[in-house]
C-alpha positions in Angstrom: 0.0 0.0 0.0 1.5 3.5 -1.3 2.1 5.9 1.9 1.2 9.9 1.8 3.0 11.8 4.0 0.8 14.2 6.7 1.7 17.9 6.4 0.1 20.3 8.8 -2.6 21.0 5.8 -3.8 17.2 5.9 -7.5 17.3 6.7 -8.9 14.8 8.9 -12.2 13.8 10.5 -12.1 14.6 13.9 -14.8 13.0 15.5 -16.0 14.0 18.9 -13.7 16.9 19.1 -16.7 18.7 17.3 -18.6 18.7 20.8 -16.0 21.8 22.1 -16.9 23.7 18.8 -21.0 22.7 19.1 -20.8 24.0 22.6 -19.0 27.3 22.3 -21.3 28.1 19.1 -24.2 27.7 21.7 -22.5 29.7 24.2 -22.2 32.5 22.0 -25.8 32.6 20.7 -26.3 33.2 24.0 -24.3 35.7 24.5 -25.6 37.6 21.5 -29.0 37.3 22.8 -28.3 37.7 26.8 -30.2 41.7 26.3 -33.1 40.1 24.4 -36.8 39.5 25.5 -36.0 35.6 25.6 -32.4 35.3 26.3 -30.9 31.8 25.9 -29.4 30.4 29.2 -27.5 27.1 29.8 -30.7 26.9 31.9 -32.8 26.7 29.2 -35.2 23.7 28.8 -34.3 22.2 25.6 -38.0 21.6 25.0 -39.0 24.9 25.3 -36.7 25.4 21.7 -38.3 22.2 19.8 -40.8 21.3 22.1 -42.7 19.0 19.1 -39.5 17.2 19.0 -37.6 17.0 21.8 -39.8 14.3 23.9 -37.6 11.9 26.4 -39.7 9.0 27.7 -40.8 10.3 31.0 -42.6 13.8 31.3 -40.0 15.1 34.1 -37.0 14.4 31.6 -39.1 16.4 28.6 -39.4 19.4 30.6 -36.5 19.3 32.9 -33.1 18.6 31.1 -31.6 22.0 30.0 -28.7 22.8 27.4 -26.5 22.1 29.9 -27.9 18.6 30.7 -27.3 17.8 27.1 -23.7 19.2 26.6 -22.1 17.8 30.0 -24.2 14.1 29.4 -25.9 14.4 32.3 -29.4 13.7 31.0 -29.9 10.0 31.7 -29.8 9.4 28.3 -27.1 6.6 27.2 -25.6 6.1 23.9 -28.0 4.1 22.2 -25.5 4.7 19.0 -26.8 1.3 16.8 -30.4 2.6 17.2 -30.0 5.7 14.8 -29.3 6.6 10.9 -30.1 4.9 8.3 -33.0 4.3 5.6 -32.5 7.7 4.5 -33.2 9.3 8.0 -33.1 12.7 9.0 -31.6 14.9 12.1 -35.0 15.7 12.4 -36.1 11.8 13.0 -33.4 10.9 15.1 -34.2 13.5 18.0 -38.0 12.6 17.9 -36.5 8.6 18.4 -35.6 9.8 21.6 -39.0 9.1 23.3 -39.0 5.6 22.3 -35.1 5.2 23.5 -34.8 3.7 27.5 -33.1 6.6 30.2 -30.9 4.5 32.5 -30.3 6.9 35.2 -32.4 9.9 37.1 -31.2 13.3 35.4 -28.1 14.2 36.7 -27.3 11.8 38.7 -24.8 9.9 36.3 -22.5 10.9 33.4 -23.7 8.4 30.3 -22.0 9.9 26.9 -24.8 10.4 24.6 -23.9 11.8 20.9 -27.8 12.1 20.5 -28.2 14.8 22.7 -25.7 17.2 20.7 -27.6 16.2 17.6 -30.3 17.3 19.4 -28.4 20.7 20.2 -27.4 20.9 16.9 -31.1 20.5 15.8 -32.1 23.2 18.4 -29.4 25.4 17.3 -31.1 25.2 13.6 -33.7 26.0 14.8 -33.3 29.2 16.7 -31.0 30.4 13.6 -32.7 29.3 10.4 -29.7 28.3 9.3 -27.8 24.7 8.9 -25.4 23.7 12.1 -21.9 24.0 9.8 -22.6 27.3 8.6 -23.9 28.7 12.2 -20.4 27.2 13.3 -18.7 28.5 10.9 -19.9 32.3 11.6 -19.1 31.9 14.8 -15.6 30.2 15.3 -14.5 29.5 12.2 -14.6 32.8 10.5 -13.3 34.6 13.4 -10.4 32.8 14.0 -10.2 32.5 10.6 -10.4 28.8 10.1 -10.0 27.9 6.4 -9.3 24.5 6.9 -12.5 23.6 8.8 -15.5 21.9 7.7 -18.9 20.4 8.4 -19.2 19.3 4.7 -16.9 16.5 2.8 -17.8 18.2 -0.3 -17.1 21.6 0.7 -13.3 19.8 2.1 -13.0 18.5 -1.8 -13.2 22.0 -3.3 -10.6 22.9 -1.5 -8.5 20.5 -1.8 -9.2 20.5 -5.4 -7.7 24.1 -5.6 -4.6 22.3 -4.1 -4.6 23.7 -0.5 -5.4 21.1 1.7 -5.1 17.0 1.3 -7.9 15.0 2.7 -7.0 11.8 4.4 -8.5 8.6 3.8 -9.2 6.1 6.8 -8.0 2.8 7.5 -8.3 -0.1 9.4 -5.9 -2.9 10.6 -6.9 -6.4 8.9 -5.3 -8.9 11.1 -6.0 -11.4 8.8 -3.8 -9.4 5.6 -2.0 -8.2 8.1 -2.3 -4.4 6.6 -4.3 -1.6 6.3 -7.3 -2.0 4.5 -9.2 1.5 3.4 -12.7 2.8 5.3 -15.0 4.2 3.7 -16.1 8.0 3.7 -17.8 7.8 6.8 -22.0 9.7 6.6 -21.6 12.8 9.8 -24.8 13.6 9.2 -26.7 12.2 11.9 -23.7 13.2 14.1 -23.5 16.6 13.1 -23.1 18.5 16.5 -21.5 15.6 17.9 -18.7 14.6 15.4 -19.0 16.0 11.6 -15.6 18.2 11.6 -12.8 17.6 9.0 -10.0 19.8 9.8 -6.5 20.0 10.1 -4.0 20.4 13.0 -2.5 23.6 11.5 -6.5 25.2 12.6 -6.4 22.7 15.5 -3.5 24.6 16.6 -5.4 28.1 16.2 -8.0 26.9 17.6 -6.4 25.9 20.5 -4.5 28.9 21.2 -7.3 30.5 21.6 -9.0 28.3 24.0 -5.9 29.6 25.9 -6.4 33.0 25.4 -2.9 34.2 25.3 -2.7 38.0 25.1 -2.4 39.0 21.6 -3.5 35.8 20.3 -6.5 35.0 18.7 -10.2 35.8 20.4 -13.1 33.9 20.0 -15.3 34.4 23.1 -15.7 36.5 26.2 -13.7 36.1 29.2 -17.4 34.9 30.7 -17.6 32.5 27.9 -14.7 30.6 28.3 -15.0 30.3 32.3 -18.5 29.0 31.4 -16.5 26.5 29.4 -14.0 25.4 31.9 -16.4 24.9 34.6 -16.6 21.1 35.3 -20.1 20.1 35.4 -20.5 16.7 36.6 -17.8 13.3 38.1 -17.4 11.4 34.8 -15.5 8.7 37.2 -15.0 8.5 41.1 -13.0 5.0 41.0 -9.6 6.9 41.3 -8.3 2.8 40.6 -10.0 3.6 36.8 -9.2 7.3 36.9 -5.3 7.0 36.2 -3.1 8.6 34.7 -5.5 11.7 36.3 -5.4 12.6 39.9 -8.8 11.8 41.6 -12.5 12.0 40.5 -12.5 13.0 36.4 -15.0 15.7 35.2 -16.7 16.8 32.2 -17.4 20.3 31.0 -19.3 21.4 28.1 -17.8 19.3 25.4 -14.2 18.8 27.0 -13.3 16.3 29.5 -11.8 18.5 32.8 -8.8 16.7 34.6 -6.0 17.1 36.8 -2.5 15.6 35.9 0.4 15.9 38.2 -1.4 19.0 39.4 -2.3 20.9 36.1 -6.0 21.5 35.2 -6.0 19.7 31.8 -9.0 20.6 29.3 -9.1 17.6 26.6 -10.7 15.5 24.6 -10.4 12.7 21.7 -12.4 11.8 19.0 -13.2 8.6 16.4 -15.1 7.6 13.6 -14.3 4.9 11.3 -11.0 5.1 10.1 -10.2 8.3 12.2 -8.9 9.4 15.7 -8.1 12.8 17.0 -6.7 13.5 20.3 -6.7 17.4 21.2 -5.7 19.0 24.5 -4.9 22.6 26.3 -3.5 23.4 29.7 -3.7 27.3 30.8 -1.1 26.9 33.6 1.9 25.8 31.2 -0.1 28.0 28.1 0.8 24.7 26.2 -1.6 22.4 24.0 -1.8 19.8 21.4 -3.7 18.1 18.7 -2.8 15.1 17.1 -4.7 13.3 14.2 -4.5 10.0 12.7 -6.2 7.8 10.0 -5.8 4.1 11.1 -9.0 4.3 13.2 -8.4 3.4 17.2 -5.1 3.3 16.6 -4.8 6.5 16.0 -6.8 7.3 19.5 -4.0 5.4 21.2 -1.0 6.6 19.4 -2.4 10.0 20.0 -2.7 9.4 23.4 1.0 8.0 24.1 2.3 11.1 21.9 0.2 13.5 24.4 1.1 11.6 27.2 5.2 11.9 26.5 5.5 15.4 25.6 3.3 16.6 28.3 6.1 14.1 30.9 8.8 15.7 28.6 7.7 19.2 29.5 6.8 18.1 33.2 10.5 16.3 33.8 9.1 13.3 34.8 11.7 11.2 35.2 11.0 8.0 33.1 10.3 5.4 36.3 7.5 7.4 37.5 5.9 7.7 33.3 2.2 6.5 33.2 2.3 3.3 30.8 0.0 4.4 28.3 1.2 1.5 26.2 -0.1 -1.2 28.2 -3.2 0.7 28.8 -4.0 0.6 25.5 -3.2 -3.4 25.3 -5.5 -4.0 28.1 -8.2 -2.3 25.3 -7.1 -4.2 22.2 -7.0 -7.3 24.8 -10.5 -6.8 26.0 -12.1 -5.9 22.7 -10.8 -9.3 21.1 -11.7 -11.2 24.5 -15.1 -9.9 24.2 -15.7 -11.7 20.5 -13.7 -14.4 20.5 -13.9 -16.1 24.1 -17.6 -14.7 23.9 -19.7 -17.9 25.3 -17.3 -18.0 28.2 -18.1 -14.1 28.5 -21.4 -13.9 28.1 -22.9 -17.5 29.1 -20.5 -19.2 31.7 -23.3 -21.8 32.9 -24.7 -22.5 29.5 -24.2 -26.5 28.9 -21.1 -27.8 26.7 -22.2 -27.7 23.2 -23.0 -31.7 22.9 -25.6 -31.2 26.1 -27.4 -27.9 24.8 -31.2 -27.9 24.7 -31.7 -27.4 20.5 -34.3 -24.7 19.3 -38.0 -24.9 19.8 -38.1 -24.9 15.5 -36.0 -25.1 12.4 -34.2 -22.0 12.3 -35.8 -20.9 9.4 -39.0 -20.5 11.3 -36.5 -17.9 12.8 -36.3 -15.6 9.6 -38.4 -12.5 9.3 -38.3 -8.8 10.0 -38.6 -7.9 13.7 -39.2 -4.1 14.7 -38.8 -2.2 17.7 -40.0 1.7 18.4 -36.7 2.5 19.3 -34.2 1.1 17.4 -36.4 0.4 14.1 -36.5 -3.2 12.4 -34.2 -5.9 11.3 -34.4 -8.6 9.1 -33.4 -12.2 9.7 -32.3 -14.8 6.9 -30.4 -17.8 7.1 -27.3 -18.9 5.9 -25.6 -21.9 5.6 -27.1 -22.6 8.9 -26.0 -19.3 10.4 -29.2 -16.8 11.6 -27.6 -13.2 10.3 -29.2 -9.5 9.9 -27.8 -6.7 7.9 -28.9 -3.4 9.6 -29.1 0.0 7.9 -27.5 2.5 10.6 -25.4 5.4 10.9 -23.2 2.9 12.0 -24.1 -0.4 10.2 -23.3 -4.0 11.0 -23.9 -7.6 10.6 -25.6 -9.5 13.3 -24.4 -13.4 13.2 -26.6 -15.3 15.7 -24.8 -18.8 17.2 -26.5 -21.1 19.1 -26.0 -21.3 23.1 -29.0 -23.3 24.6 -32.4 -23.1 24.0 -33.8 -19.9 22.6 -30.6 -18.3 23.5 -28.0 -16.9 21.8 -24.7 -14.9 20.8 -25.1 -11.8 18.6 -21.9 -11.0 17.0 -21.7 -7.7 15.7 -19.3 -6.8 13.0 -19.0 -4.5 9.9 -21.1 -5.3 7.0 -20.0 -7.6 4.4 -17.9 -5.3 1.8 -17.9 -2.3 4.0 -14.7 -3.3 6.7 -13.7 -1.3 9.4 -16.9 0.8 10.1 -17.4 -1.2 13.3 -15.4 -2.7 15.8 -16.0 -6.9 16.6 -18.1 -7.6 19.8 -20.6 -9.7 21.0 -23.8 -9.8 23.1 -26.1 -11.8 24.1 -30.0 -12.8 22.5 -32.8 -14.6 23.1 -35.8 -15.4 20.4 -39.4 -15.3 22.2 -41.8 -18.7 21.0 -45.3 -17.8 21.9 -48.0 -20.4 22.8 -49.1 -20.6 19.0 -45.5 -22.1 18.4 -44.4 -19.1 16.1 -42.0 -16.9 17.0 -42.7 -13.6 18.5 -39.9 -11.2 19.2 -36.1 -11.2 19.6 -34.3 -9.6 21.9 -30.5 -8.4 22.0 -28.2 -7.0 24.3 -27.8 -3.7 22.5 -27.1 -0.8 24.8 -25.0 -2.0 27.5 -25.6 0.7 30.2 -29.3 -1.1 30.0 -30.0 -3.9 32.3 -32.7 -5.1 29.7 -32.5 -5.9 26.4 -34.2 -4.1 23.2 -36.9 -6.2 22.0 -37.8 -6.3 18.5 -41.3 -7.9 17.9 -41.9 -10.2 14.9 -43.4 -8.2 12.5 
């Protein structure tokens, strides 16, 4: 495979590194309208902006959870990121899903990252403007830190590279079985808009960044109010200080940056991913030093990035090497537990089941299994069979194969993985799933372990 070199003009997609620039847009619509008749507040019930379509499955929730709920996922709300996209959905769609989507914890009681909710900003911001999310962005941080390298919009990133003054990279993926990278393919921000559609480079990172540190003379972006509004940690992301390393104590979160301390320095950071992509970006106002770093071989990237943060920051610090944070074997523990999850998965997932030569076989032939199955939350899927093998192809922002092996019984593992001839959009695990056989002897519903801060299943009824 040919190499490219990066130059400080290589465009990226920086995933959730968006969230900072979503968040300080929002914070200066409200400064803008702070003297108005209906000033914007962090306050501010997020229904009372698109109250038709910002509904959240209990009435307290609808009413109650403000913009800064949303931006410091505080909300309740967890991920739910395999319910969404898809079929030619809209923004639009995906925040009205929200009703039919399970809240695992009492608002603000619990951080649960949810890139839904800064869709849903992103939608609320659209609405108050007129105007699409990119461009609203792009008036109000981009243009005044003058951020040509910046976009919300692959095709507006293509122009300009084909004027020859930026490169876009292309994502990868490592294919243990070639043993080399294999490419991703352009990856759909749409539906992730507020939460992870920039492409940019590190040479704006960089701007960007200084001005999160507001040096004198440097560039401004925000008020002095602004950006203390920015800092401010809102709610413990993790109390377990044994989970919390290399950071000292409880870790925070902000309004779309993670707030740390590391060898006592306040740290503001935050990393990012999509398909093919990671981003790592950081600033610290007591050393007036930060740093972004971008990669295209997907997670890799995220832990290269991190190792390469980690070592300047300790070169900067003079920590001598025996007392360095192994980020290294961090990262293995990762890559360890993602392959342990798929490929020891019965052990994982079904410890008591029977050996294979004992199991209890289906109630029917699996092809009585086949069919489309939907659920109000995370829409419908469609069974066929195989070679023996139950599988679904679902149509998501994020879409994947579902291969169904037997355990016992009506049980059994859902192995997700990217779709056939699209690699490297979705990383291997495995869950567990159980088919429903109703009185009649027909299969009713199937259920699968999707969103694991959930102590239930989604159920998908036969359709």
């Amino acid at each position: 495979m040919p190499y490219t070199k990066a130059t400080p003009n290589t465009v990226w997609q920086a995933g959730s590194t968006t969230k900072s620039f979503t968040a300080l847009t929002l914070l200066k619509l409200m400064e803008e309208s702070a003297n108005t008749s209906t000033p914007l507040k962090l306050s501010t019930p997020i229904s009372s902006i698109i109250r038709d379509d910002f509904v959240l499955p209990d009435e307290y929730s609808t009413f109650h959870v403000t913009f800064e709920d949303a931006l410091s996922h505080r909300t309740g709300m967890p991920r739910h990121d395999l319910s969404y996209g898809g079929n030619g959905s809209s923004v639009r769609e995906m925040v009205r899903n929200l009703r039919n989507l399970p809240i695992t914890a009492p608002l603000r009681t619990k951080w649960q990252y949810c890139n839904m909710m800064y869709t849903a900003i992103a939608h609320a911001i659209e609405s108050i403007t007129g105007s699409w999310l990119g461009d609203v962005i792009k008036e109000k941080v981009l243009d005044p830190l003058q951020l040509r390298e910046t976009f919300f919009d692959f095709d507006d990133a293509k122009k300009v590279e084909d004027a020859g003054r930026i490169s876009i990279a292309h994502g990868y993926f490592w294919d243990n079985t070639s043993e080399t990278y294999l490419p991703v393919r352009q990856f759909d921000t749409k539906m992730v808009t507020g939460a992870g559609g920039v492409i940019s480079s590190v040479f704006d990172y960089s701007t960007y960044l200084r001005a999160m540190l507001e040096q004198p003379g440097g560039p401004k972006v925000a008020s002095p109010e602004t950006f203390k509004e920015l800092r401010k940690p809102r709610i413990h992301a993790q109390t377990d200080t044994n989970k919390t390393k290399p950071y000292t104590g409880s870790r925070s979160y902000g309004l779309g940056w993670s707030v740390d301390i590391y060898r006592g320095w306040e740290v503001f950071h935050h990393n990012g991913g999509l398909p093919g992509f990671g981003a790592h970006m950081a600033y610290i106002p007591g050393l007036d030093w930060a740093i972004a770093i971008m990669g295209n071989a997907g997670i890799s990237s995220n832990a290269v990035a991190e190792m390469i943060f980690y070592q300047l920051l300790d070169d900067i610090l003079e920590v001598p090497a025996k007392d360095r944070y192994d980020v290294s074997a961090r990262w293995d523990d990762i890559f360890s537990q993602i392959s342990k999850n798929f490929e020891n998965a019965r052990e994982e997932l079904f410890p008591d089941a029977p050996e294979p030569a004992d199991k209890i076989e289906p109630a029917l032939p699996l092809s009585e299994y086949t069919g489309t199955y939907s659920s109000k939350g995370y829409q419908s899927i469609t069974l066929g069979l195989n070679n023996g093998t139950l599988y679904a192809d679902v149509d998501r922002t994020l879409p994947h194969r579902l291969e169904f092996e037997h355990v016992s019984g009506e049980y059994f593992i859902a192995y997700m993985e990217s779709p056939k001839g699209d690699p490297g959009i979705l990383y291997k695990d495995a869950v567990r799933s159980e088919f429903v056989v109703g009185y009649t002897g027909k299969v009713q519903a199937i259920a699968v372990e999707y969103e694991p801060e959930m102590d239930n299943p989604i159920v998908f009824l036969r359709v």
